[in-house]
FIVO-957376 format. One record per residue: residue in three letters; z, y, x of N, C-alpha, C, O in turn. Coordinates in steps of 0.001 Angstrom, whole numbers. Each point is the difference from the previous one (the first is absolute). Layout:
BEGIN
+--------+---------+---------+---------+---------+---------+---------+---------+---------+---------+---------+---------+---------+
! residu !     n_z !     n_y !     n_x !    ca_z !    ca_y !    ca_x !     c_z !     c_y !     c_x !     o_z !     o_y !     o_x !
+--------+---------+---------+---------+---------+---------+---------+---------+---------+---------+---------+---------+---------+
!    ala !       Z !       Y !       X !       Z !       Y !       X !       Z !       Y !       X !       Z !       Y !       X !
...
+--------+---------+---------+---------+---------+---------+---------+---------+---------+---------+---------+---------+---------+
//
This chain:
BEGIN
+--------+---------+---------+---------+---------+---------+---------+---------+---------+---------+---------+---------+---------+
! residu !     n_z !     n_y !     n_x !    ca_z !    ca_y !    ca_x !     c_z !     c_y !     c_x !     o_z !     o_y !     o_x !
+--------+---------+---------+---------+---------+---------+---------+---------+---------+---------+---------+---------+---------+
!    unk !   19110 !  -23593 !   13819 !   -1037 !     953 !     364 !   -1125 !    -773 !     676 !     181 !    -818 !     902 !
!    unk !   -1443 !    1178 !   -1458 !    -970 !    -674 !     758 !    -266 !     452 !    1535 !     317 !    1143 !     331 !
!    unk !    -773 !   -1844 !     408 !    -580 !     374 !    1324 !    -906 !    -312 !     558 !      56 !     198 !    1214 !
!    unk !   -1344 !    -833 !   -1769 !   -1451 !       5 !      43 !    -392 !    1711 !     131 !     652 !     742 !    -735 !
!    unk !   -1224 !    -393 !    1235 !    -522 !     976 !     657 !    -711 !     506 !   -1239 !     220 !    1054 !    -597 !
!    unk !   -1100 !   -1980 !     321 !    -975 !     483 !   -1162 !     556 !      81 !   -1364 !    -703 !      58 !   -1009 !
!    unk !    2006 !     -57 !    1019 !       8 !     184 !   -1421 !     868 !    1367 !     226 !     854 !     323 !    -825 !
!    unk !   -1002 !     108 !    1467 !     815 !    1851 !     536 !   -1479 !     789 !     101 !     -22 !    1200 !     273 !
!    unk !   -1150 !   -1920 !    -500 !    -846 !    1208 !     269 !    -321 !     407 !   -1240 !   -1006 !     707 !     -62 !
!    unk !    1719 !   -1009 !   -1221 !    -818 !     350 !   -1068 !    1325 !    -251 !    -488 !     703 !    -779 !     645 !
!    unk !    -175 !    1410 !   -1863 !    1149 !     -41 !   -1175 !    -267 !      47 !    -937 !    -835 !     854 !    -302 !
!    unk !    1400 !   -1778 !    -778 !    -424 !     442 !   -1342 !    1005 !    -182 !   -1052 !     452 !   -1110 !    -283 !
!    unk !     -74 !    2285 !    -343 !     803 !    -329 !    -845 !     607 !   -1085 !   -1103 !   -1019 !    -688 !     -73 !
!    unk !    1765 !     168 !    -658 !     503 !    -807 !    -537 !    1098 !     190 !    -584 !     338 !    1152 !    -270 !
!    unk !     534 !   -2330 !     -83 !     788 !     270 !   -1217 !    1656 !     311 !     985 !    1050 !     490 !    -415 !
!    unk !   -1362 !    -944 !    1630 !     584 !     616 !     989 !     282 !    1280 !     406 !    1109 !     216 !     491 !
!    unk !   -1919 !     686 !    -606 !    -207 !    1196 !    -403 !    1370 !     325 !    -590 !     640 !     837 !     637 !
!    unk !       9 !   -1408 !   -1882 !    1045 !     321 !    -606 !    1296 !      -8 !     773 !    1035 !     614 !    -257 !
!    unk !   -1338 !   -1554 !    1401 !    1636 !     -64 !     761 !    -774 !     920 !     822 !     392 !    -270 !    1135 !
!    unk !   -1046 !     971 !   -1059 !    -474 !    1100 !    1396 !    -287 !    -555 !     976 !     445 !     507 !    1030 !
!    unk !   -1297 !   -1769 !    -889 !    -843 !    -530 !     875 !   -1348 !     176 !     118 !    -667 !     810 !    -643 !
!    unk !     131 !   -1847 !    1762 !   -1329 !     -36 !    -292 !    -279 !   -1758 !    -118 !     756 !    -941 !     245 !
!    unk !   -2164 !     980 !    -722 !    -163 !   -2117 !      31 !    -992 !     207 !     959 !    -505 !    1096 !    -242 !
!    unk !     -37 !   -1632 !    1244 !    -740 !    -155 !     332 !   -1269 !    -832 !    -511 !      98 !    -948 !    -780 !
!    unk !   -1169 !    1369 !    1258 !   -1619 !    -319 !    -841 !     173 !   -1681 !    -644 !     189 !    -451 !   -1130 !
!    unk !    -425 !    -382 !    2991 !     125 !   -1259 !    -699 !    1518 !    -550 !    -870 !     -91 !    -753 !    -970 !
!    unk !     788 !    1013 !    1238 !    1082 !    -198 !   -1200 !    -113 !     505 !   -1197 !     360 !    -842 !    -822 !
!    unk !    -803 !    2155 !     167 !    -406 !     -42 !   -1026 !   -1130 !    -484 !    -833 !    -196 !      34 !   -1215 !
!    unk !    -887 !    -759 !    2794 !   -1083 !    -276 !   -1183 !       1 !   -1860 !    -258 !    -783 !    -709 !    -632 !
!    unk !    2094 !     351 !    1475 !     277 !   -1557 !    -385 !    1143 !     -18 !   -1277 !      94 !    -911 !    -823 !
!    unk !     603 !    1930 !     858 !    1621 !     260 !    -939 !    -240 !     949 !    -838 !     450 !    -234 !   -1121 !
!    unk !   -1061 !    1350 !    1256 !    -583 !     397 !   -1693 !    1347 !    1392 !     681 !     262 !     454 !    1114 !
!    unk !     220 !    -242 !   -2406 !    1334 !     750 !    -349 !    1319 !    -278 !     696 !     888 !     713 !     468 !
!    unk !   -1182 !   -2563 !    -621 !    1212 !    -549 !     432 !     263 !      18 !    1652 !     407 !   -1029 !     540 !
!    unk !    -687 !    2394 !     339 !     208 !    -467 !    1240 !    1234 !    -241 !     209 !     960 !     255 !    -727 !
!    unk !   -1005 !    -923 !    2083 !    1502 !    -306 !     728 !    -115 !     632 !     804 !    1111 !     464 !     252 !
!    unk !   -2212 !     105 !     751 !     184 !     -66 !    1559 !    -401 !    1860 !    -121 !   -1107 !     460 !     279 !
!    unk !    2175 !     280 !    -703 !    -823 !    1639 !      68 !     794 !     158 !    1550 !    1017 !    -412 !     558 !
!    unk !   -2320 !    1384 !    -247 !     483 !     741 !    1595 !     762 !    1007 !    -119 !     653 !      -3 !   -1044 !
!    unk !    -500 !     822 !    1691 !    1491 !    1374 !    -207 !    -978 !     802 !    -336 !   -1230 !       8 !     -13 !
!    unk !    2217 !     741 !    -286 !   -1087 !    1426 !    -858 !     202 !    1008 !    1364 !     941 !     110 !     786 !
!    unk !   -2048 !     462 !    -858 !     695 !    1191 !    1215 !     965 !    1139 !    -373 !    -126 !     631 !   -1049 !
!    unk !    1081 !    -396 !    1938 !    1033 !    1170 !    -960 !    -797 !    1184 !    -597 !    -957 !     735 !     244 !
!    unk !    1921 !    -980 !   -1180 !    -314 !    1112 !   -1755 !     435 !    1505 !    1210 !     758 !     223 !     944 !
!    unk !   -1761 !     460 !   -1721 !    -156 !    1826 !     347 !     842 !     621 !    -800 !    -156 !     147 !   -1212 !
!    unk !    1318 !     335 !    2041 !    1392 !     967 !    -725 !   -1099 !     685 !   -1273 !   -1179 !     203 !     290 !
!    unk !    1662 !      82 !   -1558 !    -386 !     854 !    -789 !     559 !    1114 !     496 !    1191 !     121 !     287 !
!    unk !   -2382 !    1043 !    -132 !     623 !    1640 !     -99 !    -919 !     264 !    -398 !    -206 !    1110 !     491 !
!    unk !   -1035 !   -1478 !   -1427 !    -646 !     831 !    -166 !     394 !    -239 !   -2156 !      67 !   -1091 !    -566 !
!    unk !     124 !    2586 !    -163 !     437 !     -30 !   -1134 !   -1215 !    -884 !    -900 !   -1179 !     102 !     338 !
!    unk !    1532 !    -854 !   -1350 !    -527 !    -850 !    -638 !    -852 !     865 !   -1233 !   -1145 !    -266 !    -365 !
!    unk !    1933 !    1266 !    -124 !    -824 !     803 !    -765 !   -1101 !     538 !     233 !    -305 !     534 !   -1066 !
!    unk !    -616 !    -310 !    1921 !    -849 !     363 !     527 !   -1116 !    -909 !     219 !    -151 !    -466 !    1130 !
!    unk !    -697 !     138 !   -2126 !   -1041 !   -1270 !     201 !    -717 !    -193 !    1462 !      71 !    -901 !     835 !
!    unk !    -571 !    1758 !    -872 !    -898 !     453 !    1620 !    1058 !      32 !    1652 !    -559 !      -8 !    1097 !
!    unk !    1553 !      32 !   -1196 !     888 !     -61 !     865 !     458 !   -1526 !    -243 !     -59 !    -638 !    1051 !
!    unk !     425 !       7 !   -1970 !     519 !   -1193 !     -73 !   -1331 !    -987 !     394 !     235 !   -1142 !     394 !
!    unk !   -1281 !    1498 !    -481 !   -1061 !    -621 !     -58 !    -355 !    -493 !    1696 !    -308 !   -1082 !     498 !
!    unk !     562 !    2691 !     159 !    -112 !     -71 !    1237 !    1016 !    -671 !     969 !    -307 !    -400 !    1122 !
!    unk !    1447 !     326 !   -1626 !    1260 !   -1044 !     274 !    -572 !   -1595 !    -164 !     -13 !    -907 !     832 !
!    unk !    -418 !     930 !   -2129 !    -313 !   -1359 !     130 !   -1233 !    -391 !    1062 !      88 !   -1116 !     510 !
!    unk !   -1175 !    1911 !    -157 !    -851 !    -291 !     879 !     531 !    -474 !    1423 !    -416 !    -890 !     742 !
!    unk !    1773 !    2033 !    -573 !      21 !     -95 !    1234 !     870 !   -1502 !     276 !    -103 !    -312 !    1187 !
!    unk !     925 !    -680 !   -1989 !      86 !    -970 !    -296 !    -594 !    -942 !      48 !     407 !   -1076 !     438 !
!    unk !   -1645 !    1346 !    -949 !    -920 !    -671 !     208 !    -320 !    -114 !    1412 !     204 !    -920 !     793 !
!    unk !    -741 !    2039 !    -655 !      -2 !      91 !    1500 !     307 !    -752 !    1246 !    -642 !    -613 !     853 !
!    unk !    2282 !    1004 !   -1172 !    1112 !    -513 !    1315 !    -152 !   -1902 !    -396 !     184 !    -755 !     954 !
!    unk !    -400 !     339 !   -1870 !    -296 !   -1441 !    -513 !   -1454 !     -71 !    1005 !      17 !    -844 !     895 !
!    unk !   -1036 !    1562 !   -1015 !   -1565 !    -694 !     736 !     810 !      68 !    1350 !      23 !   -1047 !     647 !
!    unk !     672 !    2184 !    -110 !     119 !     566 !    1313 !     865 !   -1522 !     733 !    -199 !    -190 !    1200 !
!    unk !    1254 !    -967 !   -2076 !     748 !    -682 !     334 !   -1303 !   -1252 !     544 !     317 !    -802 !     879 !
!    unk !   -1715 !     759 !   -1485 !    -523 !   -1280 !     710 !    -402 !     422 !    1474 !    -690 !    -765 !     675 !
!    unk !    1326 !    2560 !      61 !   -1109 !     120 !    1389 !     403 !   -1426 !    1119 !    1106 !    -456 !     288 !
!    unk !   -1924 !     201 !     -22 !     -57 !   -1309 !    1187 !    -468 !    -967 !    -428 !    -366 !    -779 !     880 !
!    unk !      90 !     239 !   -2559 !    -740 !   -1045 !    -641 !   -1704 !     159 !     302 !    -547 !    1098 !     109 !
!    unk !      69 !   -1984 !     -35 !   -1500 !      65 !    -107 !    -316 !     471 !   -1382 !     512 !    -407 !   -1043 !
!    unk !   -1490 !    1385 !    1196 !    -787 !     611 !   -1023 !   -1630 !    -347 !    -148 !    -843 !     173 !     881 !
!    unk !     619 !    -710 !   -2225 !   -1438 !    -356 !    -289 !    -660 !    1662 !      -6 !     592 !    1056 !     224 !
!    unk !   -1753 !   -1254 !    -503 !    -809 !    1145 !    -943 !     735 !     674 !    -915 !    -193 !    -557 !   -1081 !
!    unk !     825 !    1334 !     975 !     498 !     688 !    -869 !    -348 !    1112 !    -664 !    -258 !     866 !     837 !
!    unk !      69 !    -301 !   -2372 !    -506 !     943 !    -192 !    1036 !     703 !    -740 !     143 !    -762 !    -956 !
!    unk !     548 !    1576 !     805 !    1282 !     395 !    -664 !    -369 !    1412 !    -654 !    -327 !     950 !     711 !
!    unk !     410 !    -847 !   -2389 !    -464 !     812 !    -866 !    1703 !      71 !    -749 !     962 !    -761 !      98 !
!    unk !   -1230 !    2365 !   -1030 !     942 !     301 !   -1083 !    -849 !     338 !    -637 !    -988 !     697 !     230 !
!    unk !    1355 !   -1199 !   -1091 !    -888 !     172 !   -1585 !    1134 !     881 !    -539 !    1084 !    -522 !    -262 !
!    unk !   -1361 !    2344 !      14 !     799 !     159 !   -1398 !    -497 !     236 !   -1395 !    -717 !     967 !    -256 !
!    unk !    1102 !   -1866 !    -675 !    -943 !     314 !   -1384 !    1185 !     911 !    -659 !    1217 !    -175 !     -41 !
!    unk !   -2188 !    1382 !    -539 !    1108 !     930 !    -730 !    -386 !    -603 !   -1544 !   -1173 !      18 !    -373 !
!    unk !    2211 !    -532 !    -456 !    -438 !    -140 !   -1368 !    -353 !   -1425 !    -328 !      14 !    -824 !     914 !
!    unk !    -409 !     369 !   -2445 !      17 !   -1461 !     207 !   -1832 !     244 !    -126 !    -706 !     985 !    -217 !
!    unk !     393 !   -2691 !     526 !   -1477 !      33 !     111 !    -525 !     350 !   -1782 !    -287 !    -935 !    -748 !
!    unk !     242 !    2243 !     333 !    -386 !     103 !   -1045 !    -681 !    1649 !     394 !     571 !     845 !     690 !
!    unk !   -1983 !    -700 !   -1372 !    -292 !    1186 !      65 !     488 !    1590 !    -860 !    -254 !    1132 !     411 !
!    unk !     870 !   -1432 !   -1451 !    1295 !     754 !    -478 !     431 !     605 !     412 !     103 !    -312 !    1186 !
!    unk !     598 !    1718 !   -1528 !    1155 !     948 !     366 !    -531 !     188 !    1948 !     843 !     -72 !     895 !
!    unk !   -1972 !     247 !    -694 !    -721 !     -83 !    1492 !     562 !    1360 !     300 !     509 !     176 !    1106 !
!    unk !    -552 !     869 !   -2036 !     -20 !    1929 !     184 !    1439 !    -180 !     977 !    -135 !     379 !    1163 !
!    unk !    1542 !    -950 !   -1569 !     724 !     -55 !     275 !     368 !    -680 !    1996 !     633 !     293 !    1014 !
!    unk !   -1782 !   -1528 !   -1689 !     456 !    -758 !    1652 !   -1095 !     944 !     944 !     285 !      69 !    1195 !
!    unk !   -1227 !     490 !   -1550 !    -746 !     516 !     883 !     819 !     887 !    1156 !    -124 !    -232 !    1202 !
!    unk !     687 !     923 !   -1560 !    1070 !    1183 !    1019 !     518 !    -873 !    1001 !      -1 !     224 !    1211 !
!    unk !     457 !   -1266 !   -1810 !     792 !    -852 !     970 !    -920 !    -257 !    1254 !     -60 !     559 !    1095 !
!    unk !    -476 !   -1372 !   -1529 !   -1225 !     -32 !    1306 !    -969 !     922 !    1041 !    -455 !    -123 !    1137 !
!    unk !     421 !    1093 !   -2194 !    -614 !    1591 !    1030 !    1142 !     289 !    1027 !    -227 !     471 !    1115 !
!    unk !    1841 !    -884 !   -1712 !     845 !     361 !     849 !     175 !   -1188 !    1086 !     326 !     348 !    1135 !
!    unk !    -453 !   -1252 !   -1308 !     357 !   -1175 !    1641 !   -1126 !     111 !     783 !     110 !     -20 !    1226 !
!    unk !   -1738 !     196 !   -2049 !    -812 !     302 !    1204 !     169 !    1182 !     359 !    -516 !     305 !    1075 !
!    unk !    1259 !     730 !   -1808 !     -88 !    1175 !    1222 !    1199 !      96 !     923 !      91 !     840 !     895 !
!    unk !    1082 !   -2021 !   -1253 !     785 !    -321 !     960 !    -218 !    -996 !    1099 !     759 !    -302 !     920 !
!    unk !   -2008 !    -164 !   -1222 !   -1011 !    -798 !    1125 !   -1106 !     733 !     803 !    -535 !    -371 !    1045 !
!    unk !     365 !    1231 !   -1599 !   -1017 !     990 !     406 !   -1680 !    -824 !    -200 !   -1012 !    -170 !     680 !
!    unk !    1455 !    -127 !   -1891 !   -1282 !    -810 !    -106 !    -963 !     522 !   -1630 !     540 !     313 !   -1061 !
!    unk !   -1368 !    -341 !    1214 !    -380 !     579 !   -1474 !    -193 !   -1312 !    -857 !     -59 !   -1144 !     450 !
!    unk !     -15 !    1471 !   -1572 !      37 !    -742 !   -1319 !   -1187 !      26 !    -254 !    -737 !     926 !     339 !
!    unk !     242 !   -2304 !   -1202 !   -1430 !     120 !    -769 !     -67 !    -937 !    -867 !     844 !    -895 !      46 !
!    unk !   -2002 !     881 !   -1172 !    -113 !   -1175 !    -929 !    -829 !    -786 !     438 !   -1037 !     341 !     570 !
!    unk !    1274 !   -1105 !    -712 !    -385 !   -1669 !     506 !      32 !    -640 !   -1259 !     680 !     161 !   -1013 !
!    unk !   -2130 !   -1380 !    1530 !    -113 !   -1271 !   -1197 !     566 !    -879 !     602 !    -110 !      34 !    1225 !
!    unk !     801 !    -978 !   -1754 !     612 !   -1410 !     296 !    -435 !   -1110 !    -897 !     793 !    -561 !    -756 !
!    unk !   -1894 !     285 !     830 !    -670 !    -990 !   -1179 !    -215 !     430 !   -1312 !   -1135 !     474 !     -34 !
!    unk !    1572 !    -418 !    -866 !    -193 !     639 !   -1654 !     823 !    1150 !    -119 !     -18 !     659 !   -1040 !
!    unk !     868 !    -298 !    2173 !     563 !     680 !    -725 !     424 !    1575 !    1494 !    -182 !    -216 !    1198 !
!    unk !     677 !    1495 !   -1703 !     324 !     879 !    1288 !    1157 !     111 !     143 !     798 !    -288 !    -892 !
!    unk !    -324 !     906 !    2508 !    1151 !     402 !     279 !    -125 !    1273 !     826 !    -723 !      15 !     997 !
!    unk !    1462 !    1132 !   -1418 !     460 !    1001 !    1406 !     461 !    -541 !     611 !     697 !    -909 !    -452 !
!    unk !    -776 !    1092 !    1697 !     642 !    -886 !    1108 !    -193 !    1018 !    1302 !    -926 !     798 !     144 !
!    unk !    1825 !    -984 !     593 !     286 !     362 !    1823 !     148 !    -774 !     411 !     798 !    -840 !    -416 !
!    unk !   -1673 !     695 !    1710 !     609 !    -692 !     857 !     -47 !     741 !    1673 !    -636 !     941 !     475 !
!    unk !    1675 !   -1927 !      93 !      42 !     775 !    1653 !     816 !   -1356 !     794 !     619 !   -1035 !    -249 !
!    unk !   -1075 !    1804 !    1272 !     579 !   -1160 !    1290 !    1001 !     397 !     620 !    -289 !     988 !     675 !
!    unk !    1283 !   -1275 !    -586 !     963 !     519 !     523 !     135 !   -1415 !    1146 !     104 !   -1209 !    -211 !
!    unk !    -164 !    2051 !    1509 !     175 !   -1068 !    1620 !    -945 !   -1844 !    -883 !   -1172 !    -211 !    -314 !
!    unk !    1923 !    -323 !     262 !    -871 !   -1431 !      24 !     373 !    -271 !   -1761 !    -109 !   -1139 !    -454 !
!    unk !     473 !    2110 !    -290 !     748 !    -308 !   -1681 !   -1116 !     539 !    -844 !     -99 !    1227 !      -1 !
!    unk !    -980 !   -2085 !    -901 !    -319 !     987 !    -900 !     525 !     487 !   -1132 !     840 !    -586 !    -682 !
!    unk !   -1100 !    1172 !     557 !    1033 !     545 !   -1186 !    -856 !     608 !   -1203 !    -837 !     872 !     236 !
!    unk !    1073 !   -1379 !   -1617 !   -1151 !     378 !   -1462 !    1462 !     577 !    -869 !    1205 !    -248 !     -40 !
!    unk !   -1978 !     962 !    -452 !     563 !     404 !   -1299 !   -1150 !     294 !   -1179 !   -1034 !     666 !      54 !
!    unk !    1509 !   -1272 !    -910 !   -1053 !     144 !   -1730 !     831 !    -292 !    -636 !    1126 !    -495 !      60 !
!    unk !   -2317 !    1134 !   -1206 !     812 !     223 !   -1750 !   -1488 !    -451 !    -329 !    -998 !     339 !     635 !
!    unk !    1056 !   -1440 !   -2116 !   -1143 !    -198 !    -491 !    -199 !    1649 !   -1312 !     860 !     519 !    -712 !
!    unk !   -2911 !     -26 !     964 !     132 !     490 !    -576 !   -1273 !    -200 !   -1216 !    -680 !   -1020 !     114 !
!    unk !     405 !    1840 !   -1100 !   -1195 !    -503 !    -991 !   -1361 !     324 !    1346 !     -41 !     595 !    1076 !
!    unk !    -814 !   -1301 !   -1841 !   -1524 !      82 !     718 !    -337 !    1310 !      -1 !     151 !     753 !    -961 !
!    unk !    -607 !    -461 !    2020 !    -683 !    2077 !    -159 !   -1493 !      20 !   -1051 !    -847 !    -857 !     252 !
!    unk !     715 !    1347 !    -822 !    -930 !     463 !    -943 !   -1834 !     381 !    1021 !    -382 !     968 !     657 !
!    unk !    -444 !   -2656 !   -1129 !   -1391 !     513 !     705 !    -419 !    1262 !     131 !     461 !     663 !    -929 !
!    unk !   -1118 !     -23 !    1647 !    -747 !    1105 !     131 !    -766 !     769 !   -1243 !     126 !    1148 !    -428 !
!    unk !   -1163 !   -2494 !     -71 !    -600 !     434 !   -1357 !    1100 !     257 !   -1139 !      25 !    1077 !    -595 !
!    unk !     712 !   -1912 !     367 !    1029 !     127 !    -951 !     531 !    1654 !    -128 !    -183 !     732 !    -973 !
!    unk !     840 !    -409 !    2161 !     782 !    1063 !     543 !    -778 !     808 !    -656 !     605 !     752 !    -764 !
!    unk !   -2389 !    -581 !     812 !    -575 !    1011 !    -194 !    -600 !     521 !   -1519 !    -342 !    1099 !    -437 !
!    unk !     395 !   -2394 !     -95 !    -215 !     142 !   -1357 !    1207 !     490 !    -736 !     -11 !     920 !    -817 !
!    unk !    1275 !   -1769 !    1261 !    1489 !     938 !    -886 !    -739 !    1339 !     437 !    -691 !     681 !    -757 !
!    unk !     982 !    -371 !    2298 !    -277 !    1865 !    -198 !   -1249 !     455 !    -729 !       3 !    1228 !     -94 !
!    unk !    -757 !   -1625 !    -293 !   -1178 !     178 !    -541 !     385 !     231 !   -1306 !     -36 !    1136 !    -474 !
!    unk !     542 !   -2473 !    -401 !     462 !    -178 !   -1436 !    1044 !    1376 !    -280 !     -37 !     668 !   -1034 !
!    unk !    1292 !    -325 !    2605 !     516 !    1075 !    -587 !    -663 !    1197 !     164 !     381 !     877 !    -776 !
!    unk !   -1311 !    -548 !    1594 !    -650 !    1359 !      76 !    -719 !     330 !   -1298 !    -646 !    1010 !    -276 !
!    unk !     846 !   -1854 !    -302 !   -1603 !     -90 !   -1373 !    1239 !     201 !   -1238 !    -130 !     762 !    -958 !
!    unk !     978 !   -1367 !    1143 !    1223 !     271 !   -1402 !     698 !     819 !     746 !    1130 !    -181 !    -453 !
!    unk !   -1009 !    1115 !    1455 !      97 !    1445 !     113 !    -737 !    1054 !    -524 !     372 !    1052 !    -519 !
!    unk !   -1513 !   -1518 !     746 !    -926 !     944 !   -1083 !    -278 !    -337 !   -1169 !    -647 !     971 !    -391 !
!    unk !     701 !   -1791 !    -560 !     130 !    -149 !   -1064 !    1367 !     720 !    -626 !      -5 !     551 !   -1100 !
!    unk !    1056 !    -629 !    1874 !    1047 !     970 !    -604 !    -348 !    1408 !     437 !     707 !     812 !    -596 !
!    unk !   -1484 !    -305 !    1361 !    -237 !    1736 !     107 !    -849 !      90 !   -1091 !       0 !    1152 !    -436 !
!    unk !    -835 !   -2017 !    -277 !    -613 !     251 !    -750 !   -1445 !     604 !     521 !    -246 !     241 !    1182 !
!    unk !    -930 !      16 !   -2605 !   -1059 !     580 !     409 !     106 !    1324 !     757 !     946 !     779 !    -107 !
!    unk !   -2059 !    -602 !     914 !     147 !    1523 !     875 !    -934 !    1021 !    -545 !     -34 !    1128 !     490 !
+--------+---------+---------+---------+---------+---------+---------+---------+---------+---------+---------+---------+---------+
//
């Protein structure tokens, strides 16, 4: 087990990971995969929460997460900025009708509203909220919203082949 101070303020996974350790930073970034020197893992969180349940298992695993940040209190802490990213769906604008719900539902379990956003070429619905010092996003990529002029000419083009099917008056 290491005992440099500084290599407990930061963890990073590895191939260690597999025996249920951790490697510490500089050991994995001199040894790759191959560490030797992993630190203890902090004790594993009894399962009670049922696995069938995505959103409950999800929140199990956070809190895991969790009790893991909660094991460095007494280490020196840099600047830290600590975000959850949840992406509903893969980065494809596709089958969006579907992931959209998803996301109206975590920001309104954030109490945060949803909106479309550009991210360089391309959009996302997205929430976000702060929860104590955590930000927290959720998005689904979706197609580009339709310009203003555009919007107005479709309704235009259909108001006009509405009346072409009523026929002369």
């Amino acid at each position: 087990m290491h005992t440099d101070r500084t290599d407990t303020t930061e963890r990073q996974m590895c191939a260690a990971a597999a025996a249920g350790v951790y490697c510490s930073p500089r050991c994995y970034s001199s040894r790759g995969w191959d560490c030797e020197h992993p630190l203890p893992t902090p004790a594993a969180e009894p399962q009670t929460t049922p696995r069938s349940d995505y959103w409950l298992s999800l929140a199990a695993d956070l809190r895991a997460v969790a009790d893991r940040i909660g094991s460095l209190a007494g280490t020196p802490a840099p600047d830290v900025s600590a975000s959850l990213a949840l992406f509903v769906g893969p980065f494809l604008e596709g089958d969006h009708d579907r992931r959209l719900p998803v996301v109206e539902a975590i920001a309104a379990a954030l109490g945060a509203p949803a909106a479309d956003v550009k991210l360089g070429s391309f959009w996302e619905r997205q929430a976000e909220a702060k929860v104590g010092g955590l930000r927290v996003t959720a998005s689904t990529r979706i197609p580009a919203p339709e310009d203003a002029e555009t919007a107005a000419l479709r309704a235009e083009v259909k108001a006009l082949r509405a009346q072409l099917t009523e026929g002369p008056r």
